[in-house]
N, C-alpha and C positions, 0 to 999 in steps of 0.2 A: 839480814837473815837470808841465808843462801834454803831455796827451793828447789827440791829433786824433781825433775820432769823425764818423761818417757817418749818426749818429740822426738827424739835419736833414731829411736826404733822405727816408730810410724814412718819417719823420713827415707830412711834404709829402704823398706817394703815398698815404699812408693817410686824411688830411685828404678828399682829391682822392676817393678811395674811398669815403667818410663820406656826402661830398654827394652823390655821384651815387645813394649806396641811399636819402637822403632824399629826393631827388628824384623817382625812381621810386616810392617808397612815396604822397608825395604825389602824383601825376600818380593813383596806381591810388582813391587813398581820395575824393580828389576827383571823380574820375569814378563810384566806388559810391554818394558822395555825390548827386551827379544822379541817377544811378539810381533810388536808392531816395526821394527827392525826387518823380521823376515817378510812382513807382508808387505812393505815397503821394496825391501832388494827382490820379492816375485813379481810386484807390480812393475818395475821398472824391466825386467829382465822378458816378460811378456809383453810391454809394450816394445822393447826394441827388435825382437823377434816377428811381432805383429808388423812394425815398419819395414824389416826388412822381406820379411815373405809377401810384402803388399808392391816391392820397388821391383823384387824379382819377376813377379807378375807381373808387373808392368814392361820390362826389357823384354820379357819371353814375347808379350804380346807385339812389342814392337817390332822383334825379330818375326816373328811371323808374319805380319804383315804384309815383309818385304822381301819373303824367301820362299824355295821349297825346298823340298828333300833331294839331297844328289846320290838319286838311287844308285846310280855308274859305279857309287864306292861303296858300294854293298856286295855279296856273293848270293845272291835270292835263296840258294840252296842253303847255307849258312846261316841265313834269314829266319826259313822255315824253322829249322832245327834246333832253334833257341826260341821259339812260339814269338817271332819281331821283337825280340829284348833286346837293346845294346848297349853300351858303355860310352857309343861315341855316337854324336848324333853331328851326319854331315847336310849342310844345306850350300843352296845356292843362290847366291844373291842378287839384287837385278841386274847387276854387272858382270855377272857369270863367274865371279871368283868362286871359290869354293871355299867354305867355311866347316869348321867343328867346334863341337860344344864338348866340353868331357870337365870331369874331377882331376885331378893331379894331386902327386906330393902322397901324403900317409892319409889314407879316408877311411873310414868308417863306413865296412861294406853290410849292409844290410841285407845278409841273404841266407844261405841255411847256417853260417858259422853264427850270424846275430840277428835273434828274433825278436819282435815286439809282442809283447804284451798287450792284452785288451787296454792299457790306459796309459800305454806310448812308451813303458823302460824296458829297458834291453833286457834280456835273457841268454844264458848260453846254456851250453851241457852241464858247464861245472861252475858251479856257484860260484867258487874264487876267481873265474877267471873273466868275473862279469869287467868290462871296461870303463874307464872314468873319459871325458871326453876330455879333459885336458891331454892326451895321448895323442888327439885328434886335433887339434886347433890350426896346424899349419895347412887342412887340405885344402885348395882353393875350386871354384870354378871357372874354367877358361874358355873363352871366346878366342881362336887359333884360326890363321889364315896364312898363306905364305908369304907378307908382308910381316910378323909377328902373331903376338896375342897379347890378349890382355883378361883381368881377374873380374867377371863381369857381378859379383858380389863383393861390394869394394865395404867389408864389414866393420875393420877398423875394432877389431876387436869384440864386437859385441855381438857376436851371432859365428858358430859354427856349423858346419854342412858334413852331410856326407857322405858316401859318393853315391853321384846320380846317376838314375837307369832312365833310360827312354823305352817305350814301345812305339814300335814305328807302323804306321795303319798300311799293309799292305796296298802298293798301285800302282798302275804303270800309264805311259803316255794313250793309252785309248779311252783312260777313266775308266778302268775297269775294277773293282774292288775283288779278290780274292782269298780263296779258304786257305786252311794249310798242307793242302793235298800238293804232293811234289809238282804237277803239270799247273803252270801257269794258263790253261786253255780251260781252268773251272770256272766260270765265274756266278757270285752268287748277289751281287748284289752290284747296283751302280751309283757311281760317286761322284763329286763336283769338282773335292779340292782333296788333295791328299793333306793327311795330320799325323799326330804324333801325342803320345803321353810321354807328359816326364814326371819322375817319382825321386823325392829327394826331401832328407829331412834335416831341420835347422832343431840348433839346441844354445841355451846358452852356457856360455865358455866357463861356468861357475859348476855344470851339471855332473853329478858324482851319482854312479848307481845305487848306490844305496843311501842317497840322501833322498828326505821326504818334501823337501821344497823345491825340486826340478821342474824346470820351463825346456816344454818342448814343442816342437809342432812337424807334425808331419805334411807335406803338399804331394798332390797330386792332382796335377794340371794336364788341360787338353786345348790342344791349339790345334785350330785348322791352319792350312799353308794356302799362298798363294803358290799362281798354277808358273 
């Protein structure tokens, strides 16, 4: 005797049931997926940013140790009139070489063309014409002497720069600190060692403006010089 049953149905619906929780399960694991993905490629992209603005400080410090500033290749006058901002920073070594520090190549100048924002991304006038740092990755920084130079951020990829400003602390051989009144005969204060700021910011080489997972980091350092 053949029995009619309605297991067919039930089965169906259940089937129907099956997929929609697999479905849901993968829509949520795929998207933790992402998730933990980007927070994965930010932690790594801030840590190598964080090593390399820690090795930089570390070179600037060493350079400082064993240099000062080779005022000679300044124009004081010229000096004033940019408030001590340069592009090239020259020092002098215990061997009396004369050395510079400067950016090179295509850099990423941070000044009234590219402005930061309260939480470190670029801005410009025109929204489209905000930049992606992959435009930017070939700039280096160079350590130059008349023997050569060499790239004293040896980044290998992982960390782009861009280009660095110094302020140089107004001095001269009496120790004497001064304003930015044209007559070098002001003085307002007295000093031990003449220094210098440098101002220069690292990004990683993945960083796109209007991506919301960007690693960046700005430095501004101060080094005193030997005399």
């Amino acid at each position: 005797m053949i029995r009619k049953t309605k297991l067919k149905w039930f089965t169906m619906i259940e089937m129907l049931i099956v997929m929609v929780i697999i479905w849901i399960l993968a829509v949520v694991l795929t998207e933790s997926y992402i998730n933990i993905s980007k927070t994965a490629l930010r932690i790594e992209q801030e840590k190598n940013i964080s090593e390399e603005s820690l090795i930089l400080t570390q070179i600037f410090q060493s350079i400082a140790d064993e240099t000062t500033i080779d005022y000679d290749k300044y124009d004081v006058h010229d000096l004033e009139s940019k408030n001590w901002y340069v592009d090239t920073l020259f020092l002098k070594w215990w061997d009396w070489k004369s050395y510079s520090i400067h950016t090179e190549w295509n850099c990423l100048q941070l000044d009234w063309n590219f402005k930061l924002n309260e939480d470190g991304s670029i801005q410009t006038d025109e929204e489209w014409n905000v930049p992606d740092i992959q435009d930017f990755v070939d700039c280096k920084l160079i350590l130059a002497n008349e023997d050569g130079e060499s790239t004293i951020l040896n980044t290998s990829g992982k960390v782009v720069v861009s280009k660095v400003r110094f302020r140089i602390i107004p001095y001269d051989t009496d120790q004497n600190y001064f304003d930015n009144a044209s007559e070098w005969s002001i003085v307002i204060n007295d000093i031990h060692q003449p220094a210098f700021w440098m101002f220069i910011h690292l990004y990683s080489p993945l960083y796109k403006a209007k991506w919301t997972n960007n690693v960046h980091q700005p430095l501004q350092l101060f080094f005193n010089l030997n005399l």
